[in-house]
C-alpha positions in Angstrom: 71.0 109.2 26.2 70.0 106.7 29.2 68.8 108.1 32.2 71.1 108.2 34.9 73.4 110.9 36.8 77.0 110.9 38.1 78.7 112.7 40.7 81.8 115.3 40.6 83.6 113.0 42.6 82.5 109.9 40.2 83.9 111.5 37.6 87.0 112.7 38.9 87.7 109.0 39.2 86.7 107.9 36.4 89.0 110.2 34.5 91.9 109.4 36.2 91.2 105.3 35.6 90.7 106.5 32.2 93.7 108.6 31.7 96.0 106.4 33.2 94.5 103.3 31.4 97.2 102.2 28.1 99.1 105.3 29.1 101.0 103.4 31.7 101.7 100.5 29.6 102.7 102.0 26.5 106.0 103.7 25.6 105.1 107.2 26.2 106.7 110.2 25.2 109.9 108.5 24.8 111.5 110.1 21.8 112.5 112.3 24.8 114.7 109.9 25.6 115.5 111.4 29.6 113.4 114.2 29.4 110.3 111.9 29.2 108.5 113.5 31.9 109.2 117.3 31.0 107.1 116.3 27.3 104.2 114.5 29.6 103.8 117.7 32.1 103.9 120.2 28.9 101.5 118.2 27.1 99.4 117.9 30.3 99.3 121.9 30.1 98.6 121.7 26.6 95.9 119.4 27.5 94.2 121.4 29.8 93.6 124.1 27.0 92.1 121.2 24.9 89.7 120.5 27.8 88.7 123.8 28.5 87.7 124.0 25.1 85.5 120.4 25.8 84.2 122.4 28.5 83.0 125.6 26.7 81.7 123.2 24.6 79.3 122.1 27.3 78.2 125.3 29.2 76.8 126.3 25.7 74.7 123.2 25.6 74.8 121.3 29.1 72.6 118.5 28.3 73.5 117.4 25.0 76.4 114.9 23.9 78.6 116.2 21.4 77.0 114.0 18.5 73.6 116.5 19.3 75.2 119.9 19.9 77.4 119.0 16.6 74.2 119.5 14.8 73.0 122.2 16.2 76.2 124.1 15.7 77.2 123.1 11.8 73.9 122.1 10.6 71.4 118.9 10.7 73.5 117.1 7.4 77.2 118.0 8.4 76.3 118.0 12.2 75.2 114.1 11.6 78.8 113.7 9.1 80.7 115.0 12.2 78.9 113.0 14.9 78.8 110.1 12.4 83.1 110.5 12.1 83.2 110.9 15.9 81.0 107.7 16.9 83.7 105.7 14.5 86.6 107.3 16.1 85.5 106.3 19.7 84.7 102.8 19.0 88.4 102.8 16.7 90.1 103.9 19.7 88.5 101.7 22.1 89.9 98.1 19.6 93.2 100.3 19.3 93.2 99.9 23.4 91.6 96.4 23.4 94.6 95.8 21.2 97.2 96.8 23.2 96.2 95.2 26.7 95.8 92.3 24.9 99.3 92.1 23.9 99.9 93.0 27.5 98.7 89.7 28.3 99.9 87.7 25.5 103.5 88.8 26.2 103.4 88.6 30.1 101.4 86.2 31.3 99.6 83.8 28.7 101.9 83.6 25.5 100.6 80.5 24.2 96.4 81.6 24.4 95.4 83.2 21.6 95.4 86.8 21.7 91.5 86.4 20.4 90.6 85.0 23.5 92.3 87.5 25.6 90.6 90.3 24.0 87.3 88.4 24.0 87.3 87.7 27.5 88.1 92.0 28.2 85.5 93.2 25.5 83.1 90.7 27.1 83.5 92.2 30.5 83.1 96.1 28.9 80.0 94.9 27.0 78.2 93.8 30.2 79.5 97.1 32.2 78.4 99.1 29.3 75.2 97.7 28.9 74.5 97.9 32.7 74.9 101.9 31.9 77.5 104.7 32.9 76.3 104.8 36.5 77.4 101.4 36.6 81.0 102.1 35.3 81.2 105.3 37.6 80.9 103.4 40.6 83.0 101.0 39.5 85.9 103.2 39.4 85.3 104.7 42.5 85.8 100.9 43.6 88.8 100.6 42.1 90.5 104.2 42.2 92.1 103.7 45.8 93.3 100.1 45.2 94.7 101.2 41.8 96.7 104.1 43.6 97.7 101.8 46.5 99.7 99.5 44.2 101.4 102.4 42.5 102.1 103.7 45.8 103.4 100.3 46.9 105.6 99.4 43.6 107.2 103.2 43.8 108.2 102.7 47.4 109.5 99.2 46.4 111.3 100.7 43.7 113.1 103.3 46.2 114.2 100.4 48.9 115.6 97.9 46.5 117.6 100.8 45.3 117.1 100.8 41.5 116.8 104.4 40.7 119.8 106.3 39.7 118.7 110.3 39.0 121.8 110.0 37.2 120.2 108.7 34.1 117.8 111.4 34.1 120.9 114.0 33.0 121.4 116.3 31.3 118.1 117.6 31.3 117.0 119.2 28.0 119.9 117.9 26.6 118.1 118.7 22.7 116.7 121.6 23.5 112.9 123.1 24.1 112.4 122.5 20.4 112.9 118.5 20.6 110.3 118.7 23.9 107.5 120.4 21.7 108.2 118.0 19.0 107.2 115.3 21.2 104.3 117.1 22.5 102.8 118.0 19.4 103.0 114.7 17.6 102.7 112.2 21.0 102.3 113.2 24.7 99.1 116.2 24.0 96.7 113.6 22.0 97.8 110.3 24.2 96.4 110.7 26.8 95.3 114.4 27.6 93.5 115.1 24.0 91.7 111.4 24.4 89.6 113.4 27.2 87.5 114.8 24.4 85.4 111.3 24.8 84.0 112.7 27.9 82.0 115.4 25.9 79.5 112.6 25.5 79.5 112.0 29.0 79.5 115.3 31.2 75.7 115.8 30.6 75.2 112.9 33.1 76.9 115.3 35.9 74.0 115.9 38.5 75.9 119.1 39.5 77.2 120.7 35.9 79.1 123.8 37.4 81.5 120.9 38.8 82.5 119.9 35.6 85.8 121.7 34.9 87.0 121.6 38.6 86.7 117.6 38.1 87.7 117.4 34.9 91.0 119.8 35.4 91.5 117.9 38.7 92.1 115.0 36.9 94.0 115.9 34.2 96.4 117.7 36.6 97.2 114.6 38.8 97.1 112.3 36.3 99.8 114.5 34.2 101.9 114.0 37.4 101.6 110.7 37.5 102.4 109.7 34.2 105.5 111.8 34.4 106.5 110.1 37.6 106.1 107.2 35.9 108.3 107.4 32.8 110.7 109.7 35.0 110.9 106.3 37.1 111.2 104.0 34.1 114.3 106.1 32.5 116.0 106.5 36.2 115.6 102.6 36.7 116.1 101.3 33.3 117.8 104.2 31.3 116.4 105.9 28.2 118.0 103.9 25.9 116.4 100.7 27.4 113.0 102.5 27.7 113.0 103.5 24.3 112.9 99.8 23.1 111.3 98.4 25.6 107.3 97.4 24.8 105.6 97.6 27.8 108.4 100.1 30.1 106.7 100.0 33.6 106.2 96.3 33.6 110.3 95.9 32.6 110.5 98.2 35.8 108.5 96.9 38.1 110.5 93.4 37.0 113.6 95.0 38.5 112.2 94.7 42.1 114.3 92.8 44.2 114.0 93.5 48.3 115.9 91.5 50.6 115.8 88.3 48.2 111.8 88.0 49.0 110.0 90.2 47.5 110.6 89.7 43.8 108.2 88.8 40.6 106.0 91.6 41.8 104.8 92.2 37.8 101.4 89.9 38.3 100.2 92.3 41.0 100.9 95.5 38.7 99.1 93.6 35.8 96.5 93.7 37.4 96.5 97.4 38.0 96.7 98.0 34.2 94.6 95.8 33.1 92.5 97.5 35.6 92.9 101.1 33.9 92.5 99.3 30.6 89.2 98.0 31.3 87.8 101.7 31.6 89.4 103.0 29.6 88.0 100.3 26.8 84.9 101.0 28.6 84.3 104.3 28.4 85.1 104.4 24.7 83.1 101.7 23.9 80.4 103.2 26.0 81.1 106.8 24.0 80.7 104.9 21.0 77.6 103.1 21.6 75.7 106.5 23.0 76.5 108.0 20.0 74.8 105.6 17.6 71.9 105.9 19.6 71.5 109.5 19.1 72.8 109.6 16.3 69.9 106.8 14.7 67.3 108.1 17.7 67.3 104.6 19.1 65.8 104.7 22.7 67.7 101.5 24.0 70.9 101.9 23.6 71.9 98.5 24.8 70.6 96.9 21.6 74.0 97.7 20.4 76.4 96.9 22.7 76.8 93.6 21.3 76.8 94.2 17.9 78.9 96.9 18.1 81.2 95.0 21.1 81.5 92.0 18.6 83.0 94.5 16.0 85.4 96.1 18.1 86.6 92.4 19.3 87.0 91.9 15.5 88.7 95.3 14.9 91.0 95.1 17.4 92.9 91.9 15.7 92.5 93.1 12.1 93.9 96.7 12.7 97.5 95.3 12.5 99.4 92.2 12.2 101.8 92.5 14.7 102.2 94.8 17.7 105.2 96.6 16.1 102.8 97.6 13.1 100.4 98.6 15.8 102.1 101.3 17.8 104.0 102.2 14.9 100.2 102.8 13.0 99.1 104.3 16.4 102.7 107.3 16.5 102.6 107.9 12.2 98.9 107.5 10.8 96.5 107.9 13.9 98.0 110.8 15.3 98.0 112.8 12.3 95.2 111.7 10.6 92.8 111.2 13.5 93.7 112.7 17.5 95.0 116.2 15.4 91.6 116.9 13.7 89.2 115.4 16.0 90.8 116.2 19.4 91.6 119.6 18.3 91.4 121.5 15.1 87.4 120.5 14.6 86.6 121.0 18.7 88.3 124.5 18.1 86.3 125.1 15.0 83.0 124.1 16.8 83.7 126.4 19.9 83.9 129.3 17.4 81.1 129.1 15.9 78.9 128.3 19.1 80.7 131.5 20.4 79.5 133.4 17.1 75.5 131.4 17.3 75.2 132.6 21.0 76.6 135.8 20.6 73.8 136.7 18.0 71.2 135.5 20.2 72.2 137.4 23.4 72.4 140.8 20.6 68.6 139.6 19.8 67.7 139.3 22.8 68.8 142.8 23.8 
């Protein structure tokens, strides 16, 4: 681990950039169809147990990343297996995101450049952040967190004075019943993005003050969960479920849909660049999990000999994981969530906190 220190505040806002990142731009939750933002606010609950659990994690070893405490908990040889699994995950999930802002792009802005370049040119700019060191990226984002909420603010407002939103198409509420709602939050809305949070177990030993960890970390996830339910809850009452379910990228359909006074119209650009903002960390802090973890993992002390290796690789991983951007998300909702985000966000963190909860209290019974 480098040595540098982050703030509560720092982090607060980092997590936010980082849990609003591809979770505005993707279809979220919507095999809720109008009760979209109902599955995001129980999976943000839901969420908040899985980061409590990331939390106890910590207090029982504050100033260790999980690829270290892993070891101390299971073992030295299936400590390193599990830190090994968890360093591939992170960089995975960070070309997964890559991925999808580069189709952002391709389909928005620049359809005839080659989505390699686009991706190049965004892994490029999280190499050099990365390698500059997390103190770097947290001030970064307090840089950007205001200007980010600004143009939400802005395009919401918008949204209300051209008059687009009809509530009406948010009816009947629970229309399918609680069952349908946990369905979604189980298999979608819990792992993307309130489970993802379990990347910051490599990062919350950089926190100067480490009692301030859950307050930020909760903080977070609870605004963010609002948020992202105001979001969809927008993009079904402007668009309609039926629409949103199809759509690719639902927001940026919405904020298309802005029309005041004949002037103010083709306001997408400006949002684009609001989500590619939230895209960059949340590339970045992945990337950057990824990278710390080989580190420790291999006992390098410069950690930035790998960034671009390993920066290069996720480039290349992001184009090869699917062909097309329907096999993508479709790969992302059938063989990621089940096979990855349910074991690593949750049924292994679980496992671990058990057994640390066993470990420590034998020690305070010797100690006695």
């Amino acid at each position: 681990m480098e040595r540098a220190r982050i703030s509560a505040r720092q982090l607060f806002m980092l997590a936010i950039l980082f849990e609003h990142g591809s979770a505005m731009v993707i279809p979220l939750g919507v095999d809720a169809k109008q009760d979209v933002w109902l599955a995001i606010l129980c999976g943000m609950v839901f969420g908040g147990g899985l980061l409590f659990v990331y939390y106890r994690l910590f207090t029982y070893y504050p100033n260790l990343p999980f690829t270290s405490y892993s070891q101390r908990i299971v073992g030295s040889f299936f400590g390193k297996v599990l830190a090994l699994i968890y360093v591939l995950y992170f960089l995975y999930i960070s070309a997964r995101v890559l991925r999808d802002f580069g189709e952002l792009l391709l389909t928005f802005a620049y359809p005839e450049t080659p989505l390699f370049i686009l991706n190049a040119v965004m892994m490029l700019t999280v190499m050099y952040a990365v390698y500059k060191g997390i103190e770097v990226i947290a001030r970064a984002s307090q840089l950007f967190f205001f200007s980010l909420y600004w143009i939400l603010m802005l395009g919401f407002v918008l949204i209300i004075i051209a008059g687009e939103i009809d509530v009406r198409r948010l009816q009947p509420i629970l229309e399918e019943g609680w069952s349908h709602i946990f369905h979604v939050v189980f298999t979608q809305t819990l792992y993307v993005p309130f489970g993802e949070l379990v990347v910051f177990t490599m990062i919350f030993p950089y926190l100067q003050r480490e009692e301030k960890v859950w307050k930020a970390g909760f903080l977070a996830l609870l605004l963010s969960g609002i948020n992202l339910a105001m979001i969809m809850g927008m993009n079904v009452a402007v668009l309609g479920a039926d629409i949103v379910s199809r759509s690719t990228f639902p927001l940026l359909n919405t904020i298309q849909e802005i029309r005041v006074a004949n002037f103010l119209e083709r306001l997408d650009v400006l949002f684009m660049i609001a989500l590619i903002v939230g895209g960059f960390f949340k590339v970045g802090v992945f990337f950057y999990a990824g990278v710390i973890g080989v580190a420790d993992l291999f006992a390098l002390k410069e950690y930035q000999r790998l960034v671009y290796p390993l920066g290069i690789s996720v480039l290349f991983l992001s184009l090869a994981i699917a062909s097309n951007f329907a096999e993508h998300i479709k790969e992302g909702l059938r063989i990621v969530t089940i096979y990855m985000h349910v074991p690593l966000q949750m049924i292994i963190p679980i496992f671990l906190l058990l057994i640390a909860m066993v470990k420590h209290q034998k020690k305070e019974r010797k100690g006695r």
